[in-house]
C-alpha positions in Angstrom: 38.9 89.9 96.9 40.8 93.6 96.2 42.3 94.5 92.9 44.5 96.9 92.0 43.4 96.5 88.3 41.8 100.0 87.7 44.9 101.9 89.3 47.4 99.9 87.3 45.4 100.6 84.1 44.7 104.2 84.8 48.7 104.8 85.9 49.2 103.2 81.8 46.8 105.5 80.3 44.9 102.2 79.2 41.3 102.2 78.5 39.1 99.5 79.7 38.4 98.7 76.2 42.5 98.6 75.5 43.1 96.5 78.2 40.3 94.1 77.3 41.7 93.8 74.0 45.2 92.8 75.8 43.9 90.1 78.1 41.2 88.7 75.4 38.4 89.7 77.2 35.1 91.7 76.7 35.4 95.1 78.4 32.6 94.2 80.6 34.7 91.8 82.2 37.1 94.3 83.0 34.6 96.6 84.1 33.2 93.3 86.8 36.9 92.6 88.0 37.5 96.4 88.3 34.4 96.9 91.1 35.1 93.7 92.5 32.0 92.2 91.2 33.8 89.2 89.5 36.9 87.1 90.7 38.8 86.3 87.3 40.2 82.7 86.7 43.6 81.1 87.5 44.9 81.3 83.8 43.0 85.2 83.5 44.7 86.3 86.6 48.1 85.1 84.9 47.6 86.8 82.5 46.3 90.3 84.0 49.6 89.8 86.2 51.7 89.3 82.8 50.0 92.4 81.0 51.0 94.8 83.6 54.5 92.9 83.9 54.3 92.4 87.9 53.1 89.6 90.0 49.6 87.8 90.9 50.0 88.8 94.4 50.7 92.6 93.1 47.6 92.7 91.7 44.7 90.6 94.2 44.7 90.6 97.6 42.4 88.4 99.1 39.7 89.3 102.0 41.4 90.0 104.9 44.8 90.8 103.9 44.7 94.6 104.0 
């Protein structure tokens, strides 16, 4: 699965650490989502989506829908 997580943090001037902080998360696994090494769970992805104030589907898009 895509993210747009690292280009919605860079366009807030957020560190990885800062938004790790805001989601409750260690900034390693920021760092894993970010590269696409690590898919983040249901209630994570809520609130990742919430954080950046815009929807799941925003955010993911899953193999094969590009």
């Amino acid at each position: 699965m895509e993210n747009r997580v690292a280009l919605l943090r860079a366009e807030r001037g957020w560190s990885q650490a800062r938004l790790a902080e805001l989601l409750g998360v260690s900034r390693q696994t920021v760092i894993s989502i970010e590269k696409g090494r690590f898919d983040p769970s249901l209630p994570l992805a809520f609130r990742i989506a919430r954080v950046f104030g815009t929807a799941i589907e925003e955010i993911f898009i899953p193999d094969g829908d590009h």
